[in-house]
C-alpha positions, 0 to 999 in steps of 0.5 A: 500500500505504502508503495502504491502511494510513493508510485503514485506521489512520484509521476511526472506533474508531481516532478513538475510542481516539486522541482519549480517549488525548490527553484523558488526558494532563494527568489522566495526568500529574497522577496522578503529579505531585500528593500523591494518595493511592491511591483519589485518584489512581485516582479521577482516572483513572477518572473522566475517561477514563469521560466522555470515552469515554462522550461520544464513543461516544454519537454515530456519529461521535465527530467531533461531541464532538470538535469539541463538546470544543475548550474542553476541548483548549484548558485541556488545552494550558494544563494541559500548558504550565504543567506543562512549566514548573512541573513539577506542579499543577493550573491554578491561579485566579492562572494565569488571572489572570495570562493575563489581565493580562499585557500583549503585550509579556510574553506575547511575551517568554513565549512565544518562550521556550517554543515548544517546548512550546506547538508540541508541545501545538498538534500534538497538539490540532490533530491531534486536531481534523483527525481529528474533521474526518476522522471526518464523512466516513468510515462511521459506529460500529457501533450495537454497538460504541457500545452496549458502549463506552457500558455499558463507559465508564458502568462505568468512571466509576462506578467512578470515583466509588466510588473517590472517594467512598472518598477523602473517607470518608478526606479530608473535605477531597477532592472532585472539583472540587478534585481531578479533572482538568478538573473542579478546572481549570474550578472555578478558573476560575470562582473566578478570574472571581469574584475578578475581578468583585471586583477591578473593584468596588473603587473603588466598594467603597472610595469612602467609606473614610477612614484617619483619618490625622493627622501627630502630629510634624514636622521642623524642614524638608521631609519626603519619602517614597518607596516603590520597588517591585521586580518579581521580585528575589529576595534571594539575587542581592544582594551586599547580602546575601551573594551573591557577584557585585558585583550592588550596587556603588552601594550597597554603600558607601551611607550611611544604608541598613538591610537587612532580610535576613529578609523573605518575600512574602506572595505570589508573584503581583504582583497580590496581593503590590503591595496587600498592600505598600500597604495596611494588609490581609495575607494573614490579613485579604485580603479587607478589601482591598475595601473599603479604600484604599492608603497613598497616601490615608493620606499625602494625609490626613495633608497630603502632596501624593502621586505613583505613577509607574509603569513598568509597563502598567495592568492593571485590578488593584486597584494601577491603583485604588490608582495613581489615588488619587495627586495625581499618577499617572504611567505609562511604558509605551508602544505601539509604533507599527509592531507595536501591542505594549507596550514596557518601557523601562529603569526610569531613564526614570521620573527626569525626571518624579520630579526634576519632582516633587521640585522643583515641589512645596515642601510634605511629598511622598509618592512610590511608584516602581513598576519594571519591576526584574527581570521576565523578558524579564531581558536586557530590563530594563536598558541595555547599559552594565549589562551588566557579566556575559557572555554575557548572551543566550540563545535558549532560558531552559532548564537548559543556558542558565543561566549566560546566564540567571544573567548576565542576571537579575543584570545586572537586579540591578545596574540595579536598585542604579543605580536606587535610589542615583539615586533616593536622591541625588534625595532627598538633593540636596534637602536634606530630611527624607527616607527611602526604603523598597525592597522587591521583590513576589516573587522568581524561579526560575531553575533552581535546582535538580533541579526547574528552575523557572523564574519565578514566579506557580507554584501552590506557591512556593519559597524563592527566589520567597518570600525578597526584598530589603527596604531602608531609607534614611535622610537625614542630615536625617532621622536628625538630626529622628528618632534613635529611629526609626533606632535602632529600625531598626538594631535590626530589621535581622534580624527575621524579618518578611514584606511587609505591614509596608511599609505599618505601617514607612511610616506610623511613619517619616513619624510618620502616625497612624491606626487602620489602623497597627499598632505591631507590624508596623512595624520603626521601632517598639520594639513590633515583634513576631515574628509567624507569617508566613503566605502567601496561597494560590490562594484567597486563604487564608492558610497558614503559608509552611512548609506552602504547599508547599516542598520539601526544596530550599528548607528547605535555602536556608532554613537556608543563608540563616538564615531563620527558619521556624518559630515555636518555634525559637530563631532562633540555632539557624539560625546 
């Protein structure tokens, strides 16, 4: 009997209806979750209910567009994946960027952390697959039957249509490549591709490029510099900047060390925010970045011998071409042996070579330092002789593990405090005229709030991956050659500025010239201005970081943390 029921559940219009239900659910989905206004988001309904239904009903058994459609299924289980952990957007170009360049040993770290959506996603399509297979071997549709589903899904889609072309006699902005679900999925990826076939031309694009850099004023010893990047910290986890938990203990008593407490990213993906942080380009003039070279060849000009070291994987990004302009270019990670995938040791592994560094060479050096600081697995990144809050090991990153994913995220804090202090008594044992210079590309969600986001790199940032730490330390040897510009920095501790100054703020401390540098972006200058602070969105367009989507939550954090967000406020009135 229980046989006779499946047989007669599992016929050919069943498929059908089964089929174009799991197709819809991310339009569903997003029809709810994304700003559409009315006709929208019947628009992004209709219209992809009315092609699925009429491609299905077009062949007698639906099993061929089933199997023709497995593309489709695949970006749908993407799709449904990163609204389990964003909570809403389309996929966005930076998310297939992101896949792209993630190494094995991140991705693993990802997945195994959400599991349980990836199963679910893979037993509806793989279930959907099953039937299409099921469907060769049972009788064929109705010629009838497919001729009314044919007339009825045709009606649905131009119907579909009306309704989006009422949509953008309202919007002129609306469009369905833009706004319907798979349509805007697969606009991104090309747009993606493209971006990328950039990104790979860029050593080409910059190879006659020059700084014109000059030094117009020395010390009377050595000079060193050092750039440290960090990965994923955001500032709100710092003691250093009001959190409560000693996640600082080694340079909460350092002397010589400035902090910057209003600095936001330009953007939230590592990709886009390192080269911003090292070249002379922000999120307004982005698409200057290929045709220009980093920091790094403007120190080299101006007679620096030049070292990146770097704990993270290549990756073919524009910070690899960047990291190969270096004298010297030195990268960490390693393959294990046994499984082939990509291991992150602690970042201190990077010291013998940079103590190396320091020693061997006697000229003026210039150092970039690329962690690993911050970036989800946490309980990963640092040794267990850091792991200072308790228990810091959960099996699952969701809303009830948080204290664990708290405990771990800022035990990372507290290796990332050893790491820079290590690195700035490198530079102070060896005497010169030196200054170390932190800033991290983006910070963290870590199920702040009623939305429980988690990570970064989401469609529409928030307050918590935007606001990072930003330091600057100066030797005693270096205060003593360049007062002025310690002053000016002591001066600059709370102007409200975002990453791109690094490069602007680097070149004036090391007194380096060029046309590149601007005065009123570096926080060593008495030129420095307050600027609008934009944000560099999925299609490398720059917004205002107010309007790149943040919600009531973080203008909230915004005002608790006394960030200055709008241009025509009085930024006392934050206090």
């Amino acid at each position: 009997m229980k046989a006779k029921a499946i047989k007669s559940l599992l016929q050919q219009k069943n498929i059908f209806f089964i089929s174009v239900f799991s197709l819809m659910i991310p339009p569903m989905i997003l029809s709810v979750t994304e700003p559409l206004f009315f006709t929208s988001r019947i628009a992004s309904l209709l219209v992809p209910f009315g092609a699925y239904a009429f491609m299905l009903s077009i062949f007698r058994k639906p099993g061929y567009m089933i199997t023709a459609l497995f593309p489709i299924m695949l970006l749908n289980a993407f799709q449904l994946v990163l609204l389990w952990l964003f909570g809403g957007s389309v996929v966005a170009p930076d998310m297939y960027t992101n896949m792209v360049i993630s190494n094995s040993s991140e991705a693993g770290e990802l997945l195994k952390n959400l599991w349980l959506p990836v199963l679910l996603v893979s037993l509806v399509y793989f279930s959907v697959l099953a039937l299409g297979a099921y469907s060769f071997r049972i009788p064929d549709i109705p010629y009838t039957w497919r001729r009314r589903a044919v007339l009825s899904s045709l009606l649905i889609f131009l119907t579909g249509l009306a309704f989006a072309g009422i949509s953008k006699a309202r919007n002129p902005e609306y469009s369905l490549k833009y706004n319907v679900f798979p349509a805007n999925a697969i606009h991104n990826l090309d747009y993606a591709v493209q971006k990328w076939r950039q990104n790979k031309n860029h050593t080409q694009l910059s190879s006659e490029f020059s700084f014109q850099a000059v030094k117009t004023n020395h010390a009377n010893t050595r000079e060193i510099y050092m750039l440290v990047l960090g990965e994923a910290s955001r500032a709100c986890n710092w003691n250093l900047f009001g959190y409560e938990r000693k996640t600082n203990p080694l340079l909460k008593n350092h002397e010589g060390l400035f902090l910057f407490s209003d600095v936001m990213t330009e953007s939230n993906t590592t990709f886009k925010s390192i080269p911003i942080i090292l070249s002379g380009v922000n999120a307004s003039r982005y698409e200057d970045l290929y045709k220009q070279k980093s920091i790094v060849t403007a120190f080299k000009e101006a007679g620096f011998k030049t070292l990146f070291v770097s704990n993270q994987a290549p990756n073919k990004t524009i910070t690899d071409a960047f990291s190969h302009e270096a004298d010297e270019n030195l990268n960490f990670t390693k393959t294990s042996e046994k499984s082939g995938i990509l291991k992150h040791l602690p970042d201190a592994q990077m010291f013998p070579e940079i103590r190396r560094f320091l020693n061997s060479e006697q000229g003026d050096l210039f150092i970039v330092v690329h962690t690993y600081g911050s970036h989800f697995d946490y309980k990963e990144r640092y040794p267990k002789a850091y792991a200072v809050f308790q228990p810091d090991s959960a099996i699952v990153a969701g809303p009830n593990d948080r204290t664990v994913l708290i405990n771990a995220y800022d035990n990372s804090i507290v290796y990332t405090d050893f790491v820079i202090h290590s690195l700035m008594d490198m530079l102070k044992e060896t005497g010169s005229a030196s200054a170390l210079m932190y800033i991290s590309d983006h910070g963290e969600d870590l199920l702040d709030d009623k939305r429980q986001l988690l990570l970064h790199s989401s469609p529409h940032p928030t307050y918590y991956q935007l606001h990072v730490p930003m330091l600057l330390w100066f030797s005693e040897s270096f205060q003593q050659n360049f007062q002025d510009k310690v002053n000016e920095a002591a001066r600059h501790k709370e102007a409200p500025v975002t990453s791109s100054v690094v490069f602007h703020s680097l070149l004036d401390i090391a007194s380096i010239r060029t046309p590149f540098a601007d005065s009123s972006l570096s926080v060593v200058s008495p030129a420095l201005s307050i600027q609008k602070r934009m944000y560099l969105n999925d299609y490398d367009q720059a917004i205002d970081f107010i309007e790149a989507g943040l919600k009531a939550e973080d203008i909230e954090m915004l005002k608790k943390q006394h960030i200055y967000f709008k241009e025509n406020q009085d930024k006392e009135s934050l206090q």
